[in-house]
C-alpha positions as CSV (number, residue, x, y, z in Angstrom):
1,X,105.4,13.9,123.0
2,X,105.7,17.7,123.6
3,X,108.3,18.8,126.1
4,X,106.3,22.5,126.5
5,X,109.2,23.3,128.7
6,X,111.4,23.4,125.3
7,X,109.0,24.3,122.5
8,X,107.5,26.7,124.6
9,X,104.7,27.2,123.0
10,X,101.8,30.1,123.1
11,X,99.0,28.3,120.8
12,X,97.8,24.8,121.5
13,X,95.2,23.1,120.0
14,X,93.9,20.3,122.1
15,X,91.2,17.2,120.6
16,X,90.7,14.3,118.9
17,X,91.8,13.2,115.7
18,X,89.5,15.9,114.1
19,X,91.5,18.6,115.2
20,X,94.7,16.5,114.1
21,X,92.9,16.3,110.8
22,X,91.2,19.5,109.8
23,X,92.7,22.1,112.0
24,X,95.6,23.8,110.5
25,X,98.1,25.0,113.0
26,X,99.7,27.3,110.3
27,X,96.4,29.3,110.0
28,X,97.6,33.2,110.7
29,X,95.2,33.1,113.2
30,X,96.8,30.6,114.8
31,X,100.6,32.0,114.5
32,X,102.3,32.5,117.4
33,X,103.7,35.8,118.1
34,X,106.8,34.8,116.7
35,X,105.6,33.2,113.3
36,X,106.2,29.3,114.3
37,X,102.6,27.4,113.6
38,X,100.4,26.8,116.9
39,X,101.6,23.3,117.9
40,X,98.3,20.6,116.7
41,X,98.2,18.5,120.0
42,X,95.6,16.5,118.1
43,X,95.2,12.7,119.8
44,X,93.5,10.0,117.7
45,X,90.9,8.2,120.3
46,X,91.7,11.7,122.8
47,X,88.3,12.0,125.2
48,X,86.8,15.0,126.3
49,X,87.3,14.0,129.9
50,X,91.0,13.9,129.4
51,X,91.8,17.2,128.1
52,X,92.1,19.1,131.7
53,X,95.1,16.7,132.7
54,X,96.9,17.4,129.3
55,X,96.6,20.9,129.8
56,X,97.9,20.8,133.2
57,X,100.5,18.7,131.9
58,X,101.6,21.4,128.9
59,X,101.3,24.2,131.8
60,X,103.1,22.6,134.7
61,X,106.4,24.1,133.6
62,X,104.9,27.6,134.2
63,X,103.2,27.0,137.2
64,X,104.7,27.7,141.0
65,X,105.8,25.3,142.8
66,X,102.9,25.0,145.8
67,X,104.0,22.9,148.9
């Protein structure tokens, strides 16, 4: 699992096991700013309706606190 709060990553890509197999995080394009590879969060079975709570889940370190 990605601990976002350590890897602190800038480029996520998010889906199915397409994107696991045929998206390549290396790509320049994809680079973050300081050259690592965009981290391939690329979930065999992964549904459409579940990416919104995985990227809560990567941003909540970055997010205030709201009481």
């Amino acid at each position: 699992m990605l601990d976002s709060g350590w890897y602190r990553p800038e480029v996520v890509v998010i889906g199915s096991s397409n994107v696991w197999s045929y998206v390549d995080p290396a790509h320049p394009r994809l680079r973050q700013s300081d050259g690592r590879p965009a981290f391939n969060f690329g979930l065999p079975g992964l549904h459409i309706d579940e990416v919104p709570d995985i990227a809560k889940g990567l941003l909540a370190p970055y997010l205030p606190v709201v009481f």
